[in-house]
N, C-alpha and C positions, 0 to 999 in steps of 0.2 A: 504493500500500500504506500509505502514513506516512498519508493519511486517511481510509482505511478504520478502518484501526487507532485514531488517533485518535476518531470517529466512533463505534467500538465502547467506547472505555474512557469516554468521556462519556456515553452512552446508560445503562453498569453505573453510572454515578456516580450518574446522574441516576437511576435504579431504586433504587440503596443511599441513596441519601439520601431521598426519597420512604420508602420505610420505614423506616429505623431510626426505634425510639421516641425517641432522646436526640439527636436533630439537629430534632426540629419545630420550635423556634423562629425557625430559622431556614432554613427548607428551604423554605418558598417561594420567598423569593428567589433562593433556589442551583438550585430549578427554574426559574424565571425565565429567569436568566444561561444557565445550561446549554441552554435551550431556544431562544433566541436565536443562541448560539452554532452549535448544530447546523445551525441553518436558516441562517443566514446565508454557512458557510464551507461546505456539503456539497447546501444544498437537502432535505436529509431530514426527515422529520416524526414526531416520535417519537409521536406517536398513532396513524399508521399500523400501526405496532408495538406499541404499548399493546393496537386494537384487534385484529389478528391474534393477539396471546397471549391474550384473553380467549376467540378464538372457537376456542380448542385444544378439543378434548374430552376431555373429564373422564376418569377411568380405565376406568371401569365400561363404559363406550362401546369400549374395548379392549381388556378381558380379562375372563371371567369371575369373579365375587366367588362363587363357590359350584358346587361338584362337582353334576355332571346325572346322572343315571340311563345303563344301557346304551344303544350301540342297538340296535336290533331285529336277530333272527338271521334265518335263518343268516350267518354271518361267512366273508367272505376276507377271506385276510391277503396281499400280496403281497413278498416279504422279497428287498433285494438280492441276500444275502446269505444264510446259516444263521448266526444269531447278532442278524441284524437286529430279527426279530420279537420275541425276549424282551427281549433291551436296549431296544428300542423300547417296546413295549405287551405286557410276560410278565403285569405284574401285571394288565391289563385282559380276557387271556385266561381267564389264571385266576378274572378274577370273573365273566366270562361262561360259563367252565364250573360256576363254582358256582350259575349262576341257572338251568342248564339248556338253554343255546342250543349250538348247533352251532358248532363252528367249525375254517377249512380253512384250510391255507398253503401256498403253493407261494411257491420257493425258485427266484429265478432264474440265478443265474450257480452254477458249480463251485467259487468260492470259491479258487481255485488260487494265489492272489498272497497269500496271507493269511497267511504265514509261508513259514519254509522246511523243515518237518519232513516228511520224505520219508513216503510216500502222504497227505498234507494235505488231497487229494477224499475217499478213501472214508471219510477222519478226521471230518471236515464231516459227511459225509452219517450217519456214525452218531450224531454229537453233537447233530444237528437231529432226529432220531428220539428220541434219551433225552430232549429237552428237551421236546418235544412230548408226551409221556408225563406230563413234569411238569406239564404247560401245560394236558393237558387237551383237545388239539389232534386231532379228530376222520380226518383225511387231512392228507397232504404230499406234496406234488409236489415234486420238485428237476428243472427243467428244465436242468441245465448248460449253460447259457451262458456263454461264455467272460469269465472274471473279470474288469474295467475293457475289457472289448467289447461291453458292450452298443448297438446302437444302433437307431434305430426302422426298422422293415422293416411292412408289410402283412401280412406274414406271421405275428411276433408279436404283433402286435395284432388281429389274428383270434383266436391261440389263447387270448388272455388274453379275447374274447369269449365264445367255446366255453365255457371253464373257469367266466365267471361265470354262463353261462345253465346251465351242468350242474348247478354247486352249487344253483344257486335262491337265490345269494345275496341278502339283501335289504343288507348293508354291505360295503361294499369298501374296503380301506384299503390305501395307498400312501404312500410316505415322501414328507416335506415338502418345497416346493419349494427351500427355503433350506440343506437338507443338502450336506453339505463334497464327500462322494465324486461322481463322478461317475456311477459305476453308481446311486445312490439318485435323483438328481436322472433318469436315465435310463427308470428304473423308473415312476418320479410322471408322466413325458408318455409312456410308453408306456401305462400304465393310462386316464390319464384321455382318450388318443386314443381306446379300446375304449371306455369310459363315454359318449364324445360317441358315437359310433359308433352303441352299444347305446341310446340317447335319443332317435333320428330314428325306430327302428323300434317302439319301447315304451318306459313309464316304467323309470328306467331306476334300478339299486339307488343306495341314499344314498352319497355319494362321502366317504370320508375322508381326510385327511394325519396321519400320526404323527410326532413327533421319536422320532428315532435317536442324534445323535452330540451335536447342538447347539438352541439352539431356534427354532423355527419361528412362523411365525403359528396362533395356537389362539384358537377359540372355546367350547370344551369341555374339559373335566377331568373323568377319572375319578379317585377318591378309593381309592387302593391300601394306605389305612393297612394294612388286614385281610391282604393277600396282599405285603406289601414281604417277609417270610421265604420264603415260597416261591420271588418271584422271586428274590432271592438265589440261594435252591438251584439255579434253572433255569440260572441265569448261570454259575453256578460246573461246568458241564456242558462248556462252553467253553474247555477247558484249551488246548485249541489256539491262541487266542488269546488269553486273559488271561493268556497267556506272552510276547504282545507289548505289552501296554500294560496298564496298572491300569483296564479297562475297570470293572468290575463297583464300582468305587468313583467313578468320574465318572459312571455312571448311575445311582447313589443320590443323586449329588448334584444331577443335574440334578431329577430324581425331587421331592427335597428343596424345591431352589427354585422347581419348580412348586405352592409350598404358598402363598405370598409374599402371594396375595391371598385365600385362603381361610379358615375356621375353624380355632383354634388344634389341634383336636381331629386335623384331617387331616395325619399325619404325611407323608405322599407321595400323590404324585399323578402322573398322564399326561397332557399335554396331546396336542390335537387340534385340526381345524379340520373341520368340516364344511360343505360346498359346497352353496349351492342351487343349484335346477335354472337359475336364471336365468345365475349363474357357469359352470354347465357349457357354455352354449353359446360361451362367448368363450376363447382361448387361458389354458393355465396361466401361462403368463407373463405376461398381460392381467390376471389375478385377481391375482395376485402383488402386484402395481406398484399396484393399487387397491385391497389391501389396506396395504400400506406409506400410503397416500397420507392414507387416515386417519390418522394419526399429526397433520399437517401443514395 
């Protein structure tokens, strides 16, 4: 450890000194020493390192600089939860109900752990209807599924084929793979099991991830400046829950920080990642790890 450590604090010296403007006179030779030093007591070669941080990629190589257009409808939405789908992407519904596309959600678990205010289901199931009114939300399914029991069966992943080939959806979206709860992470390889499924027998609809709770890997951003009041209202439909936590204010802020690389103009935004076909054939969690990997 004492020359790891060492090893690390000569390496920043030797980075701090190479730049500062007011050490050039004499920062060659302190890279000199310092470079000798490295090599000599550890074997390590700071060019190694020099050149692996140059071959980092740039930013634009990992996140969008600029809000893309919808995607094409008709839309499913697939929602852990009743609550999922507008804290997640309310304002991306509502811009797709304002351009005119369809769009469907089905709601998979009962949502029954979600507090403790006694009938809490049939509380759910009316708050996802009022909010879907607001949303613009064409049909909703609530499958009750039993609330943090979700688990992959053949069975559900059939019907979630059923559902997409009924709608004729052409987007399907599912929570990101990097979400906290486990019913969302549930949900994301229960869908994109039926997507692989639905891709051996025909082209199969464009696959999405939404953040929900935290952020996710995105390659897309919708620009919600126009619809950020609305979503509000839809959120605030949710009393059931934002009686457990100040949801509706950490979802404007994540909202907010998805603005971080785009034009000063877009005050909110949704990110996403959309999947090509080539990703769809290998595990979610295969995509995952090789998305992370770009970073590095």
């Amino acid at each position: 450890m004492k020359a790891a450590n060492l090893t690390t604090n000569r390496l920043k010296k030797l980075r701090n000194t190479a730049a500062s403007p007011y050490n050039r006179g004499v920062s060659n030779l302190q890279q000199a020493a310092l470079y000798c030093s490295l090599r000599s007591d550890t074997g390590f070669s700071p060019e190694i390192t020099a050149r692996s941080m140059s071959e980092l990629k740039p930013e634009h190589r990992l996140i969008p600089f600029e809000a893309s257009s919808l995607p094409p409808g008709p839309w499913l939405v697939f929602a852990p939860h009743a609550d999922d789908e507008t804290f997640g992407m309310g304002g991306s519904l509502l811009k797709a109900h304002d351009e005119g596309r369809q769009t469907h959600l089905v709601v998979m678990t009962d949502g029954a752990l979600g507090g403790s205010t006694e009938g809490l289901v049939d509380i759910r199931k009316q708050e996802v209807q009022e909010a879907a009114q607001i949303l613009g939300i064409d049909s909703v399914d609530s499958w009750q599924e039993p609330d943090r029991g979700l688990k992959h069966s053949a069975q559900l992943v059939n019907k979630i084929m059923q559902k997409i080939q009924r709608v004729g959806a052409a987007s399907v979206f599912f929570p990101g793979p990097l979400e906290l709860h486990p019913d969302h992470r549930h949900t994301a390889l229960l869908v994109w099991a039926a997507m692989q499924n639905l891709s051996k027998e025909a082209v199969a609809p464009d696959a999405y991830s939404y953040e929900i709770g935290v952020q996710n890997p995105v390659n897309l951003f919708i620009d919600i400046t126009a619809q950020r009041t609305r979503k509000a209202r839809a959120m605030a439909i949710y009393a059931s829950q934002n009686d457990e936590n100040n949801y509706e204010e950490l979802v404007l802020a994540l909202d907010k920080g998805r603005t971080f690389t785009l034009a000063a103009a877009v005050s909110h935004a949704e990110g996403f990642y959309r999947y090509s076909p080539e990703q769809l054939q290998l595990s979610l969690q295969e995509v995952t790890h090789n998305i992370i990997d770009l970073y590095f």
